[in-house]
Every structure is written in structure tokens, then in C-alpha cells.
N, C-alpha and C positions, 0 to 999 in steps of 0.2 A: 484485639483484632485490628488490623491495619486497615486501612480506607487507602482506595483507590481511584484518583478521579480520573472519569476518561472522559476524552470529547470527541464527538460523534462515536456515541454509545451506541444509537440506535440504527446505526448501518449496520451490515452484512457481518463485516468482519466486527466490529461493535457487540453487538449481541452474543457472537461464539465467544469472544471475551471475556466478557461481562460472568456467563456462565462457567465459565476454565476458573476466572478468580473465586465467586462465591461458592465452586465445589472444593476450594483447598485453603479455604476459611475466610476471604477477604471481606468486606465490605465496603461492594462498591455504588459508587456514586457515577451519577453522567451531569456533565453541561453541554446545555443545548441549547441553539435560538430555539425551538420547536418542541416542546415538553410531549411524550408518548403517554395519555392518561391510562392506557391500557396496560402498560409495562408497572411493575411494581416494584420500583429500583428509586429511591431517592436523588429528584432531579433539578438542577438547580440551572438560572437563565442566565443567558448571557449574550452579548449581540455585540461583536469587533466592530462596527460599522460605526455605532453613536457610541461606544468605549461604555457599555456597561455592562456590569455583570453583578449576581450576587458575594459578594466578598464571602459568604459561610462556606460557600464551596472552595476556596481555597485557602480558608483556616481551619476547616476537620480532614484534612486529607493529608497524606505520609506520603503519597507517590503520586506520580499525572502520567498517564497515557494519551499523550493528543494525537489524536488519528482526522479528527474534524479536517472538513475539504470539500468543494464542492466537485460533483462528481464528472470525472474525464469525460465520459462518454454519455454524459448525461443532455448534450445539443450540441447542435452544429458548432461549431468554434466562429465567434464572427467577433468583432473588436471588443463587444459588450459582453460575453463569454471569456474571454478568454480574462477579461481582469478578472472575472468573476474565481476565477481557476487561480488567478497569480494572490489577489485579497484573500479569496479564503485559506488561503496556505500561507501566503508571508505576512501579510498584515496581520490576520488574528496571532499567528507566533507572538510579534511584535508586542501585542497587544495583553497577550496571555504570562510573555514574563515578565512588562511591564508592573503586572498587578501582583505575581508573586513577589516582587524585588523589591515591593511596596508595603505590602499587607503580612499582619504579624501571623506566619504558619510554621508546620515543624515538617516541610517539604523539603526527603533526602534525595529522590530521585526523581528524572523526568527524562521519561520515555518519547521521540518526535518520530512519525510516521516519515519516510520520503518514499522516494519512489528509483526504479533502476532507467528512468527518463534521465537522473542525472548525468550518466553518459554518453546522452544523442542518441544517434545511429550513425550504422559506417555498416558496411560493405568489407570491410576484415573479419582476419578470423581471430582477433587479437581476444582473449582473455580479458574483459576488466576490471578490476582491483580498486576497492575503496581507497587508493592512494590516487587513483586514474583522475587526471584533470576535470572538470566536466565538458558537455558538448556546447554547441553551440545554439541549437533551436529551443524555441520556446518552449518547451517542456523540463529540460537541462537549464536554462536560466530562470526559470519557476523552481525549480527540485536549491538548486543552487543558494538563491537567496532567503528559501526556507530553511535549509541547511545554518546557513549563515546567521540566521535569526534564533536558531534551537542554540547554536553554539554557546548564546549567552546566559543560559542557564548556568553552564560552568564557572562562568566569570564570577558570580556567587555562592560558588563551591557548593552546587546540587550535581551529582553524578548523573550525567547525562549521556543518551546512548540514541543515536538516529539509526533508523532501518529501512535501509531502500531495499524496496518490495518488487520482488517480481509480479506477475500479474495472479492475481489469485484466483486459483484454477481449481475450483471443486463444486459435487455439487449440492446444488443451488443458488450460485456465482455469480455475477451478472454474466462472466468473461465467459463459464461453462457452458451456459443457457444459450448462448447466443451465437460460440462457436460449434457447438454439438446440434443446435436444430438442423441445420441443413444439411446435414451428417443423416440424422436420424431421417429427414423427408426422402434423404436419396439422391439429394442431389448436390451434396458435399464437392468441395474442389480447394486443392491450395491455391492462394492468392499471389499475384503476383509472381517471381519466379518460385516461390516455396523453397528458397536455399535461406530463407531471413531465420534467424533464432528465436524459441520462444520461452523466455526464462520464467519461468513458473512457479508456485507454490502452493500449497495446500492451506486451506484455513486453519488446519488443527494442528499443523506446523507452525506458521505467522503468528497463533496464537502463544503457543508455546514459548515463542521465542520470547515475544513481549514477557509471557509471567518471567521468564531469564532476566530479563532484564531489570525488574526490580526487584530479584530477590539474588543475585550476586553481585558483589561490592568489584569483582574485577569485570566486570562486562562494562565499558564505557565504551564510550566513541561511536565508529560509524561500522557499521556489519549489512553488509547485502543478503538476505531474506529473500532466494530461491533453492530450486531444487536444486538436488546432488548430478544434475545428468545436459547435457548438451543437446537441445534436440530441435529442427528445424518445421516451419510450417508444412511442409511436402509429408516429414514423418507423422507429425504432429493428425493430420487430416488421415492420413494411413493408421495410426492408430485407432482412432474416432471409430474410420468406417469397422474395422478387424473385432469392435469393441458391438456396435449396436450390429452385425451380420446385413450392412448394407456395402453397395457397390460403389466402385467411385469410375465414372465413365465422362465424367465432364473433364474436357481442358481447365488449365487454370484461368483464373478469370485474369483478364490483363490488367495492368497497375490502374490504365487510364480509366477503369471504370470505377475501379475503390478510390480514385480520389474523385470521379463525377459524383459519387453517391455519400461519399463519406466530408469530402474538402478535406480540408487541410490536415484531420485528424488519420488521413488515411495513411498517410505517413508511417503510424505508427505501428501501424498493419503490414504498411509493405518492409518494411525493415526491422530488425532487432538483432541485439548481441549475445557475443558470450558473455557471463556475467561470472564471476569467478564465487563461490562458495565455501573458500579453504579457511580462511577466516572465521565463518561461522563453526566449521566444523574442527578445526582448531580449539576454541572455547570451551569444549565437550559434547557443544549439542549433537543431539542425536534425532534426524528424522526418521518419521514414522510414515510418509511417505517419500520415498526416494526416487521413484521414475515415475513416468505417466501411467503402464500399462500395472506398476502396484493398484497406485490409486484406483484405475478402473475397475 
């Protein structure tokens, strides 16, 4: 039985994971500053910040899935946040293959979460393709130098495979819960001008993908993790309403108020891209949720 260690087990997409691996025989493992005594999953500490960790957890394990991150939408974005967003993603990397590069393990592969932030936003309608440069804002140079820090897993000849993720859209979500209540109260509206893109995906897809990833020898590199389908915030709130049989009678809310309420992360709301998914679906995969109104 193969061992699989992941970090940040116990988030959202962590837990449906964790479950997909131990229904198709793994045994898995979580590292976490934060140990869940509730959860009955052998878990092991670790903390990037003062550089420690238990070494057992990365000498019983075959595969790593690092999803660990602190979470986007989890506070305002203010100086002290936002390292907190750029550390938990680049530093712990750094940190994480520092210690396999050190420590004697039989670790073939290694799975790094990103995000599809690595290509900015733009106001195009341009397709973009994990060949696509990245952008320029602080999300795109966090996505970026995390990138650049999974990369060296390869340098040690561990098959390594990054997945920038569209926003994951299902429910119990944070993304679903939060864009669907005001849907559900009645008083739903797209934001902004609602022509922005919203590149999406399902958990049980996202999950999917990852088990892909450490169980074929030709899946490497970098693969963008959304749906099959192009669909803008204007549809996206059209959907919602069509879906819970409520109305949608409000204007859209203007930019200036998603960034008075949201700052700087409002951003990320009022803009989005196409993300191109040919790639993934090249590979063989095969989603099980393909458009929004499947899923619903």
C-alpha cells in the first residue's frame, strides 16, 4: 500500500482527497502546523516558519501532495496578509524540498497546488495556456514563485506535476456558499460589468486530477485544473438565479463598491480569464462535471 502525504489535508479540497485516495487503497498521511484530533488520519507537524517538521512524515511516504496555503479570501489583504499568502505558498515549498533533498525517503512523485492567478487578469479574450507568461499582480507573482520553487523537485529527479486551479466551485465551497447566498436571498446581481470570466472547477474533478497525477508516469509538468466550458460572471449569476427559481432585478453592483468592500482582493472579482483546458483533456482526463448547469 503506497502512502501519500499531503499538506493542508484538512481544508475543503484536503478532506475530499484524502477520501478519493483511501477509497482506491492509499494510505494517507496529512502534515500540518494544526493537527485535527477529530479526524482519524495519521498526522504529522510541521511549521515553515522556525523550519521544523517531523522527518517520519517524509520517510514513510511514496508521493506528496502540497496543497497547504493560507487562505485567499480568508482577510482583508493589508501588508501583513499578503506575506502571510506569498510565505505560506513560497517559503513552506522552499522549505518542504529542502527537507526531502535532505532526508533519506523513496519519494517518486510530488504533486504542488497553484493557482490560475498565475495569469493576472486582462480584459482579452485571449485563451491562456500553461505556456502563457505570467501576469503581473500580486497573485501572478505569488502563483509564479511558488511555481518556481515546486520546480526543484525535478532537479532531484522526483516527477513533478503543478496544477493551477481554477476556483473551486461546488457544493460546500467557500467560493459556492458565498457566491450562491445572494442568489438564494433574491437579491443576486453580477458584479462589475459581468463580461469577466469565471474559470471553474468541481472538487471531485480537482480531486481526480491530483489521484492522476501520482498514479501516471507521463503526467508531469504544469496542467490548468478548470472546466471544460467558457463562462462569464453576467451567465455565471443567470445560471444561480435559473437554478434556486429566484429573480434577478438588481443592476449590477459597480466596480467601486467591490473594491470599497472587498480592497484590493476585489480585483479578483472584477476580472477573470479564459483559461484554456486542452491540455488537461489531451492527457485522457475525463470530467465528470463539464459545465455549471451539469453540476447544478
Amino acid at each position: 500500500m503506497k502512502t501519500v502525504l499531503i499538506t493542508g489535508g484538512s481544508g475543503f479540497v484536503g478532506r475530499h482527497l484524502t477520501a478519493l485516495l483511501q477509497s482506491k487503497g492509499y494510505n494517507v498521511t496529512w502534515l500540518t502546523r494544526k493537527p485535527v484530533p477529530e479526524v482519524h488520519i495519521k498526522q504529522y507537524r510541521w511549521d515553515y516558519k522556525v523550519k521544523k517538521i517531523d522527518v517520519e512524515a517524509i520517510e514513510s511516504a511514496d508521493a506528496i501532495i502540497h496543497l497547504a496555503g493560507a487562505n485567499i479570501n480568508g482577510h482583508r489583504w493589508n501588508k501583513t496578509y499578503k506575506k502571510e499568502i506569498y510565505d505560506s505558498r513560497v517559503e513552506a515549498t522552499k522549505f518542504l524540498f529542502e527537507m526531502v533533498s535532505t532526508c533519506p525517503n523513496k519519494i517518486r512523485t510530488v504533486t504542488v497546488a497553484s493557482a490560475t492567478g498565475y495569469y493576472g487578469y486582462s480584459e482579452t479574450d485571449r485563451i491562456f495556456e500553461e505556456t502563457d507568461p505570467p501576469g503581473m499582480d500580486f497573485l501572478a507573482k505569488t502563483c509564479y514563485d511558488w511555481e518556481q520553487a515546486a520546480n526543484r523537485f525535478s532537479e532531484i529527479n522526483i516527477r513533478t506535476s503543478i496544477i493551477r486551479c481554477g476556483i473551486v466551485f461546488s457544493k460546500g465551497s467557500a467560493a459556492f456558499e458565498k457566491i450562491s447566498l445572494p442568489v438564494r436571498l433574491g437579491i443576486g446581481a453580477a458584479i462589475g460589468s459581468g463580461k469577466q470570466y469565471f474559470p471553474w472547477i468541481h472538487t471531485d474533478d480537482l480531486c481526480s486530477i491530483y489521484l492522476k497525477s501520482i498514479e501516471e508516469d507521463s503526467f508531469h509538468g504544469v496542467y490548468n485544473a478548470v472546466a471544460p466550458e467558457f463562462i462569464t460572471n453576467k451567465q455565471l449569476t443567470k445560471i444561480l438565479a435559473g437554478h434556486f427559481h429566484k429573480p434577478l432585478w438588481l443592476p449590477n453592483i459597480p466596480s467601486f463598491v467591490i473594491r470599497i468592500m472587498f480592497g484590493e482582493i476585489g480585483d479578483s472579482l472584477l476580472n477573470g480569464n479564459r483559461i484554456s483546458f486542452q491540455k488537461l483533456m489531451a492527457s485522457g482526463f475525463k470530467f465528470k462535471y463539464s459545465s455549471l448547469e451539469n453540476m447544478l
